[in-house]
Every structure is written in structure tokens, then in C-alpha cells.
C-alpha positions in Angstrom: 37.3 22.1 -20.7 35.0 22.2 -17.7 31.3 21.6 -19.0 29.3 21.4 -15.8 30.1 23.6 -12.5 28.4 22.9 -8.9 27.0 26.5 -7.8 27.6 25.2 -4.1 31.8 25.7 -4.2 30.7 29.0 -6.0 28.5 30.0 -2.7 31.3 28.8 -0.3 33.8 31.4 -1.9 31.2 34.4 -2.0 29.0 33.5 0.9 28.6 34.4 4.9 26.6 32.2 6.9 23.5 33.4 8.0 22.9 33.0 12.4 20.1 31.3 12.6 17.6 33.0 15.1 16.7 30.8 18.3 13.6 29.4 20.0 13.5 31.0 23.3 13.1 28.7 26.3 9.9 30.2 27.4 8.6 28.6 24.0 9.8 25.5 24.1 9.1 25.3 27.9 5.1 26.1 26.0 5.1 23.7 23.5 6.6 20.6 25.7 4.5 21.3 28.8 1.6 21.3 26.6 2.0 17.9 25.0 3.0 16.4 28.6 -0.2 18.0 29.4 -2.6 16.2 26.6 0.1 13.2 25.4 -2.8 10.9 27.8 -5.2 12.3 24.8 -3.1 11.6 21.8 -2.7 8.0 23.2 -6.4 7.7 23.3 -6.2 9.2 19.2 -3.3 6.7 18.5 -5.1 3.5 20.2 -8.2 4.4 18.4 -6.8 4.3 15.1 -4.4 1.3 16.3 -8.0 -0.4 17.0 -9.4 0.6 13.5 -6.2 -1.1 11.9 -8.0 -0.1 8.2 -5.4 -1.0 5.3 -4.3 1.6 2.7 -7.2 3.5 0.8 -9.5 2.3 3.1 -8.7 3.9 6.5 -12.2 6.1 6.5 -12.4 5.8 10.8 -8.9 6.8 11.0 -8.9 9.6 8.0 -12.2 11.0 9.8 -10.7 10.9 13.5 -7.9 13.0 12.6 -9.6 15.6 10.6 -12.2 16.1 13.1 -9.5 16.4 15.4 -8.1 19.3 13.6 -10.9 20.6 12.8 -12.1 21.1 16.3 -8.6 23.0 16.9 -9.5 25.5 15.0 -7.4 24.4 11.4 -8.8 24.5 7.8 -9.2 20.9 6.3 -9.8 19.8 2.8 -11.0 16.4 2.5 -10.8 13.6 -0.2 -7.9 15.9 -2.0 -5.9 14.4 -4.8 -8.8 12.5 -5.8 -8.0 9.7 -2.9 -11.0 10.0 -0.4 -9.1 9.5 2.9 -6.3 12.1 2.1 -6.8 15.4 3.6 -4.8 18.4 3.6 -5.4 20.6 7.3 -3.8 24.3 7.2 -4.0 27.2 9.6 -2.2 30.5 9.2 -1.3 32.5 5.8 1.6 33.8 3.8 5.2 32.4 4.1 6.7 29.9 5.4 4.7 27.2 4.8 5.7 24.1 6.9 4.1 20.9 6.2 4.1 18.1 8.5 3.4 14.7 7.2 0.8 11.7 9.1 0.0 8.3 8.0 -2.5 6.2 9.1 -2.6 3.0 7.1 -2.3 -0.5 9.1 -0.7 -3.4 7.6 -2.6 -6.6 6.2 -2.5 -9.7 7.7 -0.7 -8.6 11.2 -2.9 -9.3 13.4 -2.0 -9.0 16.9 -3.0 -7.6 20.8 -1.0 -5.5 22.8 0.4 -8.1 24.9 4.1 -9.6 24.6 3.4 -13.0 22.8 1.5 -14.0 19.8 -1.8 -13.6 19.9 -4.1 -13.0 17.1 -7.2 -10.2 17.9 -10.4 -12.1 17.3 -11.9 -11.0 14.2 -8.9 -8.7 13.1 -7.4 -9.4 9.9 -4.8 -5.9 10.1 -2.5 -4.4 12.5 -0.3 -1.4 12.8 3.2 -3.5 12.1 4.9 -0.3 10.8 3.2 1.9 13.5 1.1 4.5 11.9 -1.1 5.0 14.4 1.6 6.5 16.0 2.9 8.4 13.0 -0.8 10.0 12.1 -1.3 10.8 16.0 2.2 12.4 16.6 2.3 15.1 13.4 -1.3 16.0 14.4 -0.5 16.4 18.1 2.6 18.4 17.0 0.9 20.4 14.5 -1.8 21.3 16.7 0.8 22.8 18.8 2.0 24.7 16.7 -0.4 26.0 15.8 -1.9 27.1 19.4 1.9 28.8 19.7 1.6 30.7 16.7 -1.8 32.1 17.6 -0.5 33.0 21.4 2.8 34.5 19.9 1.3 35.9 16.3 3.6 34.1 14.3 3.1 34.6 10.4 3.4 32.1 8.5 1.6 28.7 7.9 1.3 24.8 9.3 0.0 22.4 7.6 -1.0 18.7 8.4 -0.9 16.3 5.3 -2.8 13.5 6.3 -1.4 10.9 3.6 -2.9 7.4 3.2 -1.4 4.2 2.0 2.2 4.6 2.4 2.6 0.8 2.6 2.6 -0.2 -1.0 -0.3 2.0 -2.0 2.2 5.5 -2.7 -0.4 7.9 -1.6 2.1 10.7 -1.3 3.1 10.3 -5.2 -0.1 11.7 -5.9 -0.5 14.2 -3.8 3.0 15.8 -4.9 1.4 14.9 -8.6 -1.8 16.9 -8.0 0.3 20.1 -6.6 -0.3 19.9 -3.1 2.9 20.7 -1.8 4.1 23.3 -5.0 4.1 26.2 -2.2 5.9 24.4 0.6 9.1 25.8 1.8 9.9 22.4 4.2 8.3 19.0 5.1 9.1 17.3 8.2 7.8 13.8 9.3 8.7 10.7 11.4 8.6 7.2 11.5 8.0 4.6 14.5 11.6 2.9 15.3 13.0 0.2 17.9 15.6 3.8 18.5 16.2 7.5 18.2 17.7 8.7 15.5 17.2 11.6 13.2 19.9 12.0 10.3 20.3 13.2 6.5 19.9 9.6 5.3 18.4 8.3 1.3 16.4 5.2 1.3 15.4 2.9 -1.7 13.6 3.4 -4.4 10.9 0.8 -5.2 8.7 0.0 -7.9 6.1 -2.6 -7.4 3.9 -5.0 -9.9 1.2 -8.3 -10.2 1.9 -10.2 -12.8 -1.2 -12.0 -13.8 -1.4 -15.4 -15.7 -4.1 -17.1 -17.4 -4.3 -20.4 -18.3 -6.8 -23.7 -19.5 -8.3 -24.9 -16.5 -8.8 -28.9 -16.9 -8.5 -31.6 -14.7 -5.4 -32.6 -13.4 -5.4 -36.3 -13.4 -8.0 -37.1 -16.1 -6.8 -34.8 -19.2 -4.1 -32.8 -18.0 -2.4 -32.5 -21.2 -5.8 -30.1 -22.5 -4.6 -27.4 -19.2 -2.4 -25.5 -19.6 -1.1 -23.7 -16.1 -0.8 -19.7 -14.9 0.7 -21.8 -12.2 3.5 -22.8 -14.2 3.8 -19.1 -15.5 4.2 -18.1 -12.2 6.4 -20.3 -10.8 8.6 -20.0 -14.1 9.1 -16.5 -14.0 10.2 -16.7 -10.2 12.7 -19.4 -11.3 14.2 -16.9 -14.0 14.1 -13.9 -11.3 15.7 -16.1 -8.7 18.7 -16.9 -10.9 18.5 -13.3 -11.9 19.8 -12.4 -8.6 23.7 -13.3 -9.4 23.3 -10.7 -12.1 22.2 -7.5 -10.6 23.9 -4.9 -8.6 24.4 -5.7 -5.1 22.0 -3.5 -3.4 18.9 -4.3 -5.4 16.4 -5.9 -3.6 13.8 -8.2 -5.3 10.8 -10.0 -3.4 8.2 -11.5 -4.2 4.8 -13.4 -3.1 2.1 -15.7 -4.7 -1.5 -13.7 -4.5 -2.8 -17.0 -6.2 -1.9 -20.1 -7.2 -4.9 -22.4 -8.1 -8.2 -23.8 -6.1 -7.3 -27.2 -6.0 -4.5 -29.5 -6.7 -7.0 -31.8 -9.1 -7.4 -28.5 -11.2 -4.9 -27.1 -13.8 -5.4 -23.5 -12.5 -6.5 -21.5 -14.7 -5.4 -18.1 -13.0 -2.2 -17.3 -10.7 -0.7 -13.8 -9.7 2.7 -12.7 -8.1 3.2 -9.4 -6.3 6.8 -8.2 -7.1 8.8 -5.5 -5.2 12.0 -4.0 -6.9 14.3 -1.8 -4.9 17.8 0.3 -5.4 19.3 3.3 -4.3 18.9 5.0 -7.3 15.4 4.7 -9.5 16.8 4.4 -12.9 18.5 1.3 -11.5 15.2 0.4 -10.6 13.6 0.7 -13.6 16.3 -1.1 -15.8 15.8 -4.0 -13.1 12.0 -4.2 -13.2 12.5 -4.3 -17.4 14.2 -7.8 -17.0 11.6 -8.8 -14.5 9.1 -7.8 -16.8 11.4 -9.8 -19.5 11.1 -13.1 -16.9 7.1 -12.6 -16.8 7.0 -12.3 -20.9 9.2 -15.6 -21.6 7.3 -17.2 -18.9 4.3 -16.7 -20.5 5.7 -18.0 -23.8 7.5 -20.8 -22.7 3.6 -22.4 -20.6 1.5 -21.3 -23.2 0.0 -19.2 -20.9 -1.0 -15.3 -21.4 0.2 -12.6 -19.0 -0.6 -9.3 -17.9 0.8 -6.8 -15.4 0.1 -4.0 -13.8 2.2 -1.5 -11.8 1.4 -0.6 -8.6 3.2 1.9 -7.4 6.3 3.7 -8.1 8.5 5.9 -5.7 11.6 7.5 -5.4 14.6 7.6 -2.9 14.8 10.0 -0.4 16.9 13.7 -1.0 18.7 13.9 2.3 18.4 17.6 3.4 21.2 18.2 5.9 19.9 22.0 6.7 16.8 20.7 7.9 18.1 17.4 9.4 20.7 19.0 11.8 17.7 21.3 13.4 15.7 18.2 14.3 18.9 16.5 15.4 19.6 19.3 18.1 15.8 19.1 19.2 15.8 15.4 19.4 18.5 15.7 21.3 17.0 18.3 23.6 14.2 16.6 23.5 15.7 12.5 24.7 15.1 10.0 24.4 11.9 6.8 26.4 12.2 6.2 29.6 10.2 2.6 30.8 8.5 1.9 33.9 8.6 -1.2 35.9 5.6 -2.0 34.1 7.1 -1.5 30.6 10.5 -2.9 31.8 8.4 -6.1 32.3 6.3 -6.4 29.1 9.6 -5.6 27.4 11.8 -8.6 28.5 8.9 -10.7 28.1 8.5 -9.6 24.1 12.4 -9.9 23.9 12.2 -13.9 24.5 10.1 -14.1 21.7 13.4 -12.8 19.0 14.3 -15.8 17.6 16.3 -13.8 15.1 18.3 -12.4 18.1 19.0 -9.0 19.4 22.4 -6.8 20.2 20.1 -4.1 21.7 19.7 -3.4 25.2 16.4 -2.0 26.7 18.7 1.1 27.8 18.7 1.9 24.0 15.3 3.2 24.2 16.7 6.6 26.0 19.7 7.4 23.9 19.8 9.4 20.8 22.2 7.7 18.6 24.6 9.7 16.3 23.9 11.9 13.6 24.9 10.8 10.5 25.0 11.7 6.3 23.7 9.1 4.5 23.6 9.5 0.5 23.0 6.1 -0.9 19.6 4.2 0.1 19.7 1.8 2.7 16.6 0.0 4.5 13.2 0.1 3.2 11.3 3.0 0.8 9.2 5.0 1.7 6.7 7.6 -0.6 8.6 10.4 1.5 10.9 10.2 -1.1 8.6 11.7 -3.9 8.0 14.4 -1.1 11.7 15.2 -0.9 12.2 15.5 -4.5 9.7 18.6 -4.6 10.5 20.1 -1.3 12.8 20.2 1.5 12.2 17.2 3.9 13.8 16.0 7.0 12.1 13.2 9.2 13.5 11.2 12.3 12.7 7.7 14.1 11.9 7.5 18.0 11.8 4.4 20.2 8.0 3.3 20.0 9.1 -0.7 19.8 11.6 -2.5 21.9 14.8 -2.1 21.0 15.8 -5.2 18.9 12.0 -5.5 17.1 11.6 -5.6 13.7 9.6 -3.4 11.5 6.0 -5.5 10.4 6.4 -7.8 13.3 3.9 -8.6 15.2 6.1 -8.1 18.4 5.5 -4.1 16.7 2.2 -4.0 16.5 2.1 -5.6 20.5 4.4 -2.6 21.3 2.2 0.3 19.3 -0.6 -0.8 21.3 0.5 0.1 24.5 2.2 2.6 26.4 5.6 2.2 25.1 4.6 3.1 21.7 2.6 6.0 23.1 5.9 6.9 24.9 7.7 7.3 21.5 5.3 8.8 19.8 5.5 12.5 22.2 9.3 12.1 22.1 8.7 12.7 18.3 5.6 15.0 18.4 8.0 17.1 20.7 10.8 16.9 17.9 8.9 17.5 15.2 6.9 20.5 17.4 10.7 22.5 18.2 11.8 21.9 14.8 8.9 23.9 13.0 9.2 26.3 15.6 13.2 26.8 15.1 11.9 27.4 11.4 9.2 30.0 11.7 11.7 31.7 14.1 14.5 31.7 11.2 12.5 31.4 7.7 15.8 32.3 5.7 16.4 28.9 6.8 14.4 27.8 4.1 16.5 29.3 1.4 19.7 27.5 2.8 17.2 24.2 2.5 16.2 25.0 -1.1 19.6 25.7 -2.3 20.7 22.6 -0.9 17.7 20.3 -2.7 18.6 21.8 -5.8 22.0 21.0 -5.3 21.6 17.0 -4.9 18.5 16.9 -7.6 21.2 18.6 -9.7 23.6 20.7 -11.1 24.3 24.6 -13.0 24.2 22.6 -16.6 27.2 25.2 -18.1 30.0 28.0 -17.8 27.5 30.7 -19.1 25.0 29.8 -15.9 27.9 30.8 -13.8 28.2 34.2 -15.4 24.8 34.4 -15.2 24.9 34.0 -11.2 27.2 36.7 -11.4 25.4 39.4 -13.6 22.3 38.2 -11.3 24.4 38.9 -8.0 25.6 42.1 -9.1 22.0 43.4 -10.7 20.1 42.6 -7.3 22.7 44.1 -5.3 23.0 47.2 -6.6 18.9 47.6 -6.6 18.7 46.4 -2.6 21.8 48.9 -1.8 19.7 51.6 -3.6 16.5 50.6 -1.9 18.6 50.9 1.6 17.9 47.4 2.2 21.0 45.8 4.1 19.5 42.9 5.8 20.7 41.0 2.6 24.1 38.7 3.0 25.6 37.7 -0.3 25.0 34.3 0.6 21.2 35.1 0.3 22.0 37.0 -3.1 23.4 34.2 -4.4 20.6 31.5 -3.1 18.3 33.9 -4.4 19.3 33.6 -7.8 20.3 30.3 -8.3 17.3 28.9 -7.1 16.1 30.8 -11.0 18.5 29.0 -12.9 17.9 26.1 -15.6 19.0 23.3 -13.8 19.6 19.8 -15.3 18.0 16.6 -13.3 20.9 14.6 -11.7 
């Protein structure tokens, strides 16, 4: 006896697809030539905040820069929302859709580096944009604000909003932001990361939950009474041995890592205090969760077996991305409009110079830089994590990657940060304002699009939880049909009944 039905085979026998309206050439022609026109001043924004390199929670310079920056073109900004100080929420326009764009503007610690192609630490500079969020806060608002100066020429309804969200790199700014409601009345995100390519498909990432584990000891001395010490170095190091053999035992996409925050003063001292920063990653959070119990279980035996006392807290928490492949195909046919980065002789030069310094080696080819690669579904995590994920849980969400770095360079490299800093990265970052710019556009010009998008997020976070839900889809179909009929209204397909309705139902969590 069938328990559980998808809706979505259900759709596909009673639906007709809806023809998405098109930007007309005349405004994208608009909204490219304008950001060719001011990419030199974006640059400017993104080196600024590249300069600033502030670390999560504390990027006040950067926070401030972009808000006045909206501000100034003529958007609505609330400052300091979800309790966090440097998150800011900027909107202009009113009533539906409402399209959020997502920036980030937190540096990495310890990163340090100039924008020159080798190593080279900036004096007096402890941070550096390794993951390129310069880039990322710079872009959305430069695509955002034109957007918004298109809507105003053309009268679009609707509204655009800039979410300027802080401390994506381990800090899960986002997470609270969806927590305190701020994206409850958004019909679709869309976002973008700096890349070493161009790519834009429906693909999940990791979910990651993060923790110190803190150890206290006896301090004593080492050589004259060690045996009145007792070590949170031990504890430390004990724990990692049992989360190392751990390893063999998990499933194999779980990623653990680790690093000691502090280990002691001085070899003649028994420390009396040690910490380890743990990262736990999978696919799929409850995996996640059952993994960071047995962690946790490593830390408490630890503990007990040094005669040591442990505590822990949780940084942050966040979940996988929801693929949205209604959303992700629209900024797959801009990107490719769009293309890809193009060097100079100049940037040809600093490029080969940064590619001597991969040791790890590279299959990439500087060429890379201007093609888009394929588009492509990807359901199970892969890569890194991101606090998008928590995003894409609540609301639609579709992002893309363009070619800031050199092809081949790591993410958190320094050879990254060197790239971000100049004109490459700048490069990048308009191919993606661009993207992102034609993709909100293509949405306020076909805002049943969102439907489709809903539908589909409902669908992957989970399912009609029984037989009588799919009655119910029908007596709901044939209710509102008959009323819209009567009320003359035909611009109704049955698809749109049925997405209507089901986006009502009780749904179970997947």
C-alpha cells in the first residue's frame, strides 16, 4: 500500500508549462552597458574593502562602505538587523516579487598577502580576502544597484533587496538572519562566489557544524613536580588521537578537521589550558550531527582518561545547500550570455608568474578563465559549506562562481587573495554582477517563475505525507478552478492551480 506520493509526477500528468516572458535586448543592452560604465568604481568599492580585510563580526569599514553606498543610490537600509551590528538589510521597491541578492564581506584570518604574484606578507596586516569577499560584497551591490536604477526607468513592480551578510567563514551570519525572519517574504535569493572558473549549476554543498573544545588542567612545573600537573594538553592531544582513528569508521564523505587554538606557554609548564577548533562536514546534517556526537564522545573520554575537565562550545551550525534547478538554469543562460574573463598582457603576465608558485600543481590553462563550463545537477554535497545553505532551505536560491583567481588557485590561498587585489579579480567580479543583474531582471519580467521555484524547494525539503493529501490537491484544483472560471479569469494554467495549492499542504521534512 502506497503511504507517501511525490506531488511532482502528479503536476507532470495535469500540468502545462508556463513560457517564461523574456528580457528584451534593449534592457539587457541597459544594465551591461551600465556596469562597463562604473565596473572602474566597483573596483575601487572592492579594493577598499580588500584593504580593510576585517574578519567576521568585525567588518564595521566594510559593513559601513556598502550601506552608504546604497544608501546614496537611493535604497532603504536597516542596519545592525538580526542583532549582529554589521548585517544590514538594503531594499527599494514594494509588493511582489521580492528578490534578494546576497553580499559578504568578511576576510579571512591569518592570510595575509599583497596583490603581487609571490608571497608576500602586507606589513601590519594580519587578514586577507582568501575566499574573495570583497568581490562577493561589491558585485551583488553593484548588481543590485542596477537593478534597481532599471526598475525605476522601466516602473517595474516589485522589490530588490541587498542582504549584506557578515561572517560566512565560520561565523554563520546568514543562520540568523533566516532565524530572525528576514527573508520569510522572499520569493528567490540569488548570490555568487569568487572561483578560479565560471560555472553556475543546481549543485548541494556540505553541511558543517563546528566546535572548541576547551581543557583545563594543573599547571605545575614540568621537570621539578610533574607528577602534581595534570595536562589540557594531554586532553587535547588525546581526543585528536581518538578522532584520527575515528576516521576508518565514518562514512566516506565526512570530513573532519581540526586545529590547536592553544597548547601551553612553555614546554617547562604542565599547561594548564588547551583548546581545539573542530570542523565536521557531510552531505546530509543529520549525518553531521551523529558524527559530531562521537567527537563530542572523544572530547568526554579524553577528559576522563588526563584527569582533566572539558568544556565545549558550538560555533556554528549550517546546512547543505537545496539545489533549485528553476532558478539555476536562468543564471546559467545569462552566464552564458554574459562569458566568461578575458586577460591582458598585463594579467597574462602576473598570471604565469602566480602559476610557478603551485606546488600542488595545476590541469588548468589560463584560457579557462573565458569559458563557462557545463551546467550540471548536483544533489549530494561536494566541496566546502557555505551558510547559503540555511538560505536555501527557506527560500529559493541559485548562486554561480566566476573566474576572479587564476585558474588552478586554491580557495584561502594566498595566491587568492594576490589575485582579489587586482584587476583580475575585479574582472570576475562584473562578469558575475552582470549574471546576477540579467537573472533578477528575467525574474521580475516572469514572477510566475517563482511559483515553479517554490514548488520545486518544497519538493526536495519534502514530500505530500499521505493518499488523502492527494485528494486533497484534487478537491483544491477543482474548488479554485471553478471560482477563477466564474470570475472570467483565464490567465490561470493548471499547472499554476496545482502549484498554487500544494504549496498549502502539510508537508513532512525530508
Amino acid at each position: 500500500m502506497i503511504s507517501k506520493i511525490s506531488y511532482v509526477p502528479f503536476f507532470l500528468l495535469l500540468g502545462t508549462l508556463i513560457s517564461a516572458a523574456q528580457t528584451s535586448k534593449e534592457d539587457k543592452k541597459m544594465v551591461l552597458e551600465s556596469l562597463e560604465q562604473h565596473a572602474s568604481h566597483y573596483a575601487k568599492i572592492a579594493h577598499s574593502i580588500w584593504e580593510y580585510a576585517e574578519v567576521g563580526y568585525q567588518e564595521e569599514k566594510s559593513s559601513t562602505l556598502l550601506q552608504a553606498e546604497l544608501r546614496k543610490a537611493g535604497f532603504e537600509v536597516k542596519s545592525g538587523v538580526a542583532d549582529i551590528p554589521t548585517a544590514f538589510v538594503a531594499s527599494y521597491g514594494s509588493g511582489k516579487p521580492v528578490i534578494g541578492i546576497l553580499a559578504e564581506f568578511d576576510a579571512l584570518p591569518g592570510v595575509s598577502q599583497d596583490a603581487v604574484p609571490a608571497r608576500q606578507v602586507r606589513e601590519g596586516v594580519e587578514a586577507g580576502h582568501a575566499c574573495g569577499h570583497h568581490l562577493f560584497g561589491a558585485g551583488s551591490t553593484a548588481a543590485a544597484i542596477t537593478v534597481k536604477n532599471w526598475m525605476a526607468k522601466k516602473n517595474i513592480k516589485g522589490t530588490i533587496r541587498l542582504y549584506g551578510t557578515p561572517a560566512e567563514e565560520g561565523g554563520a551570519g546568514k543562520v540568523y538572519m533566516v532565524r530572525a525572519g528576514l527573508f520569510d517574504d522572499v520569493d528567490a535569493v540569488l548570490h555568487w562566489h569568487p572561483a578560479d572558473r565560471n560555472v553556475a549549476d543546481a549543485a548541494s554543498s556540505l553541511s558543517n557544524k563546528s566546535a572548541k573544545f576547551r581543557f583545563y588542567g594543573i599547571a605545575s612545573h614540568a621537570a621539578v613536580s610533574p607528577w602534581n600537573g595534570r595536562s589540557a594538553l594531554d586532553g587535547v592531544e588525546a581526543m585528536n588521537y581518538m578522532v584520527n582513528m575515528m576516521r576508518e569508521h565514518v562514512p566516506m564523505e565526512t570530513r573532519i578537521h581540526y586545529v590547536i587554538t592553544s597548547g601551553g606557554e612553555a614546554p617547562n609548564v604542565v599547561p594548564e589550558f588547551a583548546e581545539v577548533f573542530y570542523y565536521v562536514r557531510h552531505p546530509d546534517m543529520e549525518q553531521v550531527k551523529s558524527t559530531f556526537e562521537r567527537v563530542l564522545k572523544a572530547a568526554q573520554a579524553a577528559a576522563l582518561g588526563t584527569e582533566t575537565r572539558m568544556e565545549y562550545e558550538v560555533i556554528h551550525g549550517l546546512y547543505n545547500v537545496l539545489p533549485n534547478e528553476t532558478l539555476a538554469k536562468m543564471m546559467y543562460q545569462n552566464l552564458n550570455f554574459v562569458g566568461g574573463v578575458n586577460y591582458d598582457e598585463a594579467e597574462i603576465a602576473f598570471a604565469n608568474t602566480l602559476l610557478t608558485s603551485f606546488t600542488y600543481g595545476t590541469t588548468k590553462n589560463l584560457e579557462d578563465a573565458a569559458k563557462i563550463e557545463p551546467y550540471r545537477y548536483v544533489a549530494k554535497g561536494e566541496g566546502g559549506s557555505t551558510d547559503v545553505g540555511d538560505v536555501s532551505w527557506a527560500v529559493p536560491t541559485a548562486g554561480m562562481r566566476a573566474a576572479t583567481w587564476v585558474p588552478g588557485t586554491s580557495p584561502h590561498s594566498w595566491q587568492a587573495v594576490a589575485a582579489g587585489g587586482m584587476s583580475i579579480g575585479h574582472k570576475g567580479m562584473i562578469v558575475a554582477a552582470k549574471t546576477v543583474a540579467l537573472t533578477a531582471l528575467d525574474i521580475f519580467n516572469n514572477p510566475s517563475v517563482c511559483e515553479d521555484a517554490k514548488v520545486e524547494l518544497l519538493q526536495r525539503r519534502g514530500k505530500i505525507s499521505s493518499m488523502k493529501h492527494f485528494w486533497e490537491i484534487g478537491n483544491l484544483l477543482w474548488i479554485t478552478g471553478n471560482k477563477l472560471f466564474q470570475m472570467g479569469d483565464l490567465t490561470y494554467s493548471w499547472s499554476r492551480l496545482l502549484k498554487l495549492n500544494v504549496v498549502n499542504l502539510r508537508l513532512d521534512k525530508a
